[in-house]
MIDOSE-1310 file (N, C-alpha, C; in nm, 2 decimals, decimal comma, always signed):
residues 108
xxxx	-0,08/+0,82/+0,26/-0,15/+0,69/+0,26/-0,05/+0,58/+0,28; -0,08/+0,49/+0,36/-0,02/+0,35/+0,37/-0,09/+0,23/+0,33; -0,02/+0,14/+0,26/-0,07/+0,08/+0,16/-0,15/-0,04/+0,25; -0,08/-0,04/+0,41/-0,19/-0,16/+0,46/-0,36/-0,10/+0,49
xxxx	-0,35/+0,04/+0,48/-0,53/+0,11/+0,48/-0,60/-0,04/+0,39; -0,54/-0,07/+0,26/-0,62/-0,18/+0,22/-0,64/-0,24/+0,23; -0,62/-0,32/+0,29/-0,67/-0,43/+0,39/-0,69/-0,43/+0,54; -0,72/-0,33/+0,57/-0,76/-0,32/+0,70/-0,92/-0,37/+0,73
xxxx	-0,90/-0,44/+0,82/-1,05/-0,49/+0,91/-1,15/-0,50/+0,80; -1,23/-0,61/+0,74/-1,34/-0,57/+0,72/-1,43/-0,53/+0,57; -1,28/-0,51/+0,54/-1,24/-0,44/+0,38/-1,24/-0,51/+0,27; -1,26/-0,48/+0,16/-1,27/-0,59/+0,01/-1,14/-0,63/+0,02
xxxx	-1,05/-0,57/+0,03/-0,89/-0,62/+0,06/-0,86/-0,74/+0,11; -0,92/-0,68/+0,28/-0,90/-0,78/+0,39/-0,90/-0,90/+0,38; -1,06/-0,92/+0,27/-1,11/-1,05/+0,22/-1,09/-1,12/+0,14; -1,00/-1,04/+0,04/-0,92/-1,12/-0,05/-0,81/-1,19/-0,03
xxxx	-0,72/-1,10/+0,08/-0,60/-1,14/+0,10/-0,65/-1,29/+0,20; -0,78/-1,26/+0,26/-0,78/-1,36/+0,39/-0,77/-1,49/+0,31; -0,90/-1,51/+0,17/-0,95/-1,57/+0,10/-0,79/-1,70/+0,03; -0,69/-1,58/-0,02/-0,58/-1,65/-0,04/-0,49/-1,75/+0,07
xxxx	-0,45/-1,65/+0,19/-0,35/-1,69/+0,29/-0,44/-1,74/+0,38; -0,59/-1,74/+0,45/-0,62/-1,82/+0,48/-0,66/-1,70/+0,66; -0,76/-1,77/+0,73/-0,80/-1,68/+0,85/-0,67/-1,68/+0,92; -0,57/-1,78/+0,96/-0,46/-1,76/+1,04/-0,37/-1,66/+1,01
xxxx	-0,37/-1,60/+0,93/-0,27/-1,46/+0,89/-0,34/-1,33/+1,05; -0,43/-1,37/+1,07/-0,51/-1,27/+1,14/-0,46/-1,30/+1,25; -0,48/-1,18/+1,35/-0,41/-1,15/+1,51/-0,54/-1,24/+1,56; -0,54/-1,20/+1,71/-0,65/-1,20/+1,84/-0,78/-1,10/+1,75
xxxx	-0,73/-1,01/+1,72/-0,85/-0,89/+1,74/-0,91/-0,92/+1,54; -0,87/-0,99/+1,46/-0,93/-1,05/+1,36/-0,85/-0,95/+1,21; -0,74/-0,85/+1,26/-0,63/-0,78/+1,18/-0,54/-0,88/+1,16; -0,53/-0,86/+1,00/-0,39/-0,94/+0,93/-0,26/-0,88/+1,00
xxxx	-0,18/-0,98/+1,06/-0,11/-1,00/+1,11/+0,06/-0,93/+1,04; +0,04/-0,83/+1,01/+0,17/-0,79/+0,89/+0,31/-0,87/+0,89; +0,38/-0,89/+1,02/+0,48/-0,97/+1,03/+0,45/-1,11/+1,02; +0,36/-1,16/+1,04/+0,31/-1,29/+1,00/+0,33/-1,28/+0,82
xxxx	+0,21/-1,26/+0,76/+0,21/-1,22/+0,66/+0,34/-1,22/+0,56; +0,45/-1,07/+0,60/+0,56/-1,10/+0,60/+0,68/-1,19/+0,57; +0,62/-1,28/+0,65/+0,74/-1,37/+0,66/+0,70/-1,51/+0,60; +0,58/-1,49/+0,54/+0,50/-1,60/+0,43/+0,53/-1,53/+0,25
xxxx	+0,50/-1,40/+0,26/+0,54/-1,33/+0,15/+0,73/-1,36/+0,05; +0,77/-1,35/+0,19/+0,93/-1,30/+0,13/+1,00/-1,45/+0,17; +0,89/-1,53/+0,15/+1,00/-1,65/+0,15/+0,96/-1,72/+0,07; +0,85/-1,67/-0,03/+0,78/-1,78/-0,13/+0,74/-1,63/-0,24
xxxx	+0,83/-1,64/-0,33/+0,80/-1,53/-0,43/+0,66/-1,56/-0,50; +0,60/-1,68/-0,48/+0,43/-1,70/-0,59/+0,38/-1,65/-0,48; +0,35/-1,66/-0,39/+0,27/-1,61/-0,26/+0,31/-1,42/-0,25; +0,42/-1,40/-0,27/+0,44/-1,22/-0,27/+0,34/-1,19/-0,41
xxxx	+0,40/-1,25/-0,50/+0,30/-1,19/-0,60/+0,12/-1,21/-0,58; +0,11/-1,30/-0,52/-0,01/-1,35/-0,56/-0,11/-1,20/-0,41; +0,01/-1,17/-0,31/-0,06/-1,06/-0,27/-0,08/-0,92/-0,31; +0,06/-0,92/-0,43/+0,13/-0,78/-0,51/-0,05/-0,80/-0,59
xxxx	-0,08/-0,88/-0,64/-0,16/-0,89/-0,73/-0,35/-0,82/-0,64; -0,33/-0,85/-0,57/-0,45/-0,84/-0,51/-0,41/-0,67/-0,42; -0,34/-0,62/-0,36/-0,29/-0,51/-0,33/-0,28/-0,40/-0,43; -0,19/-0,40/-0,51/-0,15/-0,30/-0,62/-0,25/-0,27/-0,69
xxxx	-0,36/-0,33/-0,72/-0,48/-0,25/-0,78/-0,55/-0,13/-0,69; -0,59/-0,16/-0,57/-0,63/-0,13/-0,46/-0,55/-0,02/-0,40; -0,40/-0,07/-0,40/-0,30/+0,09/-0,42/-0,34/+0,19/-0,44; -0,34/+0,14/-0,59/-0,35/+0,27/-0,73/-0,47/+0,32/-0,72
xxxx	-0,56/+0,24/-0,67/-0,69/+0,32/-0,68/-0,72/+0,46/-0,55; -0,67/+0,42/-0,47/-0,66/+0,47/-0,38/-0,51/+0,60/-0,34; -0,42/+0,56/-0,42/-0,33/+0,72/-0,49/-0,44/+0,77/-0,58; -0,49/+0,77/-0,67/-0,54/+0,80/-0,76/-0,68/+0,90/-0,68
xxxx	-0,72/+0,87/-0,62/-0,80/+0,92/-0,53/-0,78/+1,08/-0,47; -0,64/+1,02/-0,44/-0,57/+1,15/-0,35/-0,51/+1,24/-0,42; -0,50/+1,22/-0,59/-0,42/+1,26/-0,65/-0,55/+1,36/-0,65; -0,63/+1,30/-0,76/-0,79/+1,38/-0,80/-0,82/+1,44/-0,69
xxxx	-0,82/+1,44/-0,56/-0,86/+1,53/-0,44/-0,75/+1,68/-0,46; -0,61/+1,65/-0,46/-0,50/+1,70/-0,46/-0,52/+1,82/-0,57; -0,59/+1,77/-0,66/-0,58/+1,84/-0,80/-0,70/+1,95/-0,78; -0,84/+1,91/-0,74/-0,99/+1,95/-0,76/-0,95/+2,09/-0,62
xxxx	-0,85/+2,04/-0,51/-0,85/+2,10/-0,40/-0,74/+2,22/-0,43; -0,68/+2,15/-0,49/-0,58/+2,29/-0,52/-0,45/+2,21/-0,38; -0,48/+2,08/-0,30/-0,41/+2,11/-0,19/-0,24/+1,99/-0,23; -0,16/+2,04/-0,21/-0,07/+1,94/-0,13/-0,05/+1,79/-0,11
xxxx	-0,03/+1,70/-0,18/-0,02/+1,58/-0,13/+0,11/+1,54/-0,10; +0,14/+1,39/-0,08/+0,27/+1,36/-0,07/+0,21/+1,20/-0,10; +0,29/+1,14/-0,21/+0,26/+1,00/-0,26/+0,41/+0,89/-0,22; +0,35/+0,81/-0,27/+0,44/+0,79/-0,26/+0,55/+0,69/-0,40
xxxx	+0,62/+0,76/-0,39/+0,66/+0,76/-0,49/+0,78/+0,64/-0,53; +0,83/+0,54/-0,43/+0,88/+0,47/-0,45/+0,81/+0,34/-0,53; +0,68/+0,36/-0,45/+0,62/+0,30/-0,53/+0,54/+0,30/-0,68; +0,54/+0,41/-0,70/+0,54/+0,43/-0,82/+0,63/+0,40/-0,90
xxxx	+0,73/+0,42/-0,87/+0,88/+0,43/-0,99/+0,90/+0,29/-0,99; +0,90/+0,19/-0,86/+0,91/+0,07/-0,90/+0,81/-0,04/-0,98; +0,66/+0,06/-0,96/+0,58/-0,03/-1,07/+0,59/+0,01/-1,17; +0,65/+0,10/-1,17/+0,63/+0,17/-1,36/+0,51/+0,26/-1,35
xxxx	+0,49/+0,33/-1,26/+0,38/+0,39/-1,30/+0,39/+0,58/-1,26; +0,49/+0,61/-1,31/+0,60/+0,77/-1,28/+0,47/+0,80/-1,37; +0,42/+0,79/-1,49/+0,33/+0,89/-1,56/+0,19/+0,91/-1,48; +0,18/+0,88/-1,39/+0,03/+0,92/-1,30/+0,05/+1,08/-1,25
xxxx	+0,18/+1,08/-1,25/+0,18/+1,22/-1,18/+0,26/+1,33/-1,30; +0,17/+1,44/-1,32/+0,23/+1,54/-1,38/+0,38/+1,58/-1,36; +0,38/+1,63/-1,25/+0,53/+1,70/-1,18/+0,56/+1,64/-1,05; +0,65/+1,61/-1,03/+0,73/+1,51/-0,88/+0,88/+1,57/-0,86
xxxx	+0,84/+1,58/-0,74/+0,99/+1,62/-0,67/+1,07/+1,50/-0,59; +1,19/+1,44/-0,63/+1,24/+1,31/-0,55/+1,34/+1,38/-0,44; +1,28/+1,32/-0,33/+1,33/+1,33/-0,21/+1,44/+1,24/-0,15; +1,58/+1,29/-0,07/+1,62/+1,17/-0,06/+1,64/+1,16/+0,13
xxxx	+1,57/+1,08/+0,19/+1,60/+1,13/+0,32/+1,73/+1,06/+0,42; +1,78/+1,13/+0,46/+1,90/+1,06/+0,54/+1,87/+1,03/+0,67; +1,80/+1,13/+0,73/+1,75/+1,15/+0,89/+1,63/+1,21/+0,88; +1,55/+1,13/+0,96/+1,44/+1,24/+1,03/+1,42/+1,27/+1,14
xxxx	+1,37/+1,35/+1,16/+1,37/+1,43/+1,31/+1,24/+1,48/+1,32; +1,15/+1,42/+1,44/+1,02/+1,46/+1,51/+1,04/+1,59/+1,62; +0,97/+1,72/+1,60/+0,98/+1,82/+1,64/+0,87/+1,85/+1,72; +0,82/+1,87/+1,85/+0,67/+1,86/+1,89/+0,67/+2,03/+1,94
């Protein structure tokens, strides 16, 4: 999962975040603008939180989702885990394996 699924097009997200930063965050095609966004975020720490705040619920709900799929299915996931560890929230998952990657390589 990638955490912009939440706000994509259209979405309770979309409409929050718009609601805050305003329609001009948004491209041509009416998608928030991520590097726009970006560069309003990391230069005004009340404005990063104020989207950490409206994101991170929406996150969690949505790991949480995949976790309960993961579990009921018997299948495989892969979370993500950095963000977990940096909200504090390692106890959502039973067992975790930390990965550390140096290189990756696309194999077709």
């Amino acid at each position: 999962m990638e955490w912009w699924t939440v706000v994509e097009k259209d979405s309770s997200g979309w409409r929050r975040v718009l609601a805050v930063f305003g329609e001009e965050i948004c491209d041509g095609d009416g998608d928030i603008d991520r590097p726009q966004l970006g560069a309003i975020i990391f230069s005004d720490v009340t404005k990063r939180r104020q989207l950490n705040a409206i994101t991170h619920p929406l996150i969690r709900r949505e790991m949480m989702k995949h976790i309960f799929t993961a579990f009921f299915t018997g299948s495989l996931k892969l979370h993500n885990i950095i963000y977990l560890s940096r909200e504090h929230h390692e106890g959502m998952l039973h067992q975790g394996v930390w990965l550390h990657c140096v290189r990756v390589r696309w194999c077709l």
